[in-house]
C-alpha positions, 0 to 999 in steps of 0.5 A: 471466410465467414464469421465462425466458419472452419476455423482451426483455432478455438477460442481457447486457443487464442486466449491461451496464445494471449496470455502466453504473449501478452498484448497490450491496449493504449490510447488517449481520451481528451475532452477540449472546450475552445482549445483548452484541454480540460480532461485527459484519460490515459488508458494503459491495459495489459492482458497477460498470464501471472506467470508473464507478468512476473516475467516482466517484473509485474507483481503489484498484486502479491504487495497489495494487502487488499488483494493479497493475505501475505502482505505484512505492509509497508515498512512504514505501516511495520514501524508505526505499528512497533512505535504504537506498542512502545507507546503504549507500553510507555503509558502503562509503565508510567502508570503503574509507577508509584508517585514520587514523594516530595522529600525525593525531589528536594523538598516541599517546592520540588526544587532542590535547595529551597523551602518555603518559609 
């Protein structure tokens, strides 16, 4: 049959039949000087709809905070952010206290029990 002859199937319906399985490209690139391997390419690609790819338990899209305006980040992004706050809080606490006078610590030497001469 040539190339674009009666055909029943569009293009559109292969595509649809594609997404609706999924198919998947593998293959292996390497690059040898004198039998020692100096580069290796592993192509993986998968073409599948959304909705078959979460089937399959792919959903690295809805996690990446590039691709994706849900995302909250990691839980380490999380706690670094809350420790930053609590530094931060810290540090303005600390300079809004007023400064400790020397008869609280003491004496004048700041250590409790001796004075100077």
């Amino acid at each position: 049959m040539p190339y674009g002859g009666s055909s029943s199937s569009s293009l559109a319906d292969i595509l649809e039949r594609v997404l609706d399985k999924g198919i998947v490209i593998a293959g292996d690139i390497r690059i040898n000087l004198l039998d020692i391997e100096l580069l290796t390419i592993k192509l993986r690609i998968l073409i599948a709809s959304v909705d078959k790819a979460k089937e399959m338990g792919i959903d690295w899209w809805e996690h990446d905070p590039s691709l994706s305006s849900r995302h909250t980040g990691s839980p380490l992004e999380q706690e670094n952010r809350r420790l930053r706050a609590e530094l931060e809080a810290l540090r303005h606490d600390r300079v809004d206290e007023p400064p400790e006078r020397s008869e609280d610590r003491g004496g004048s030497s700041g250590r409790p029990g001796r004075e100077r001469p």
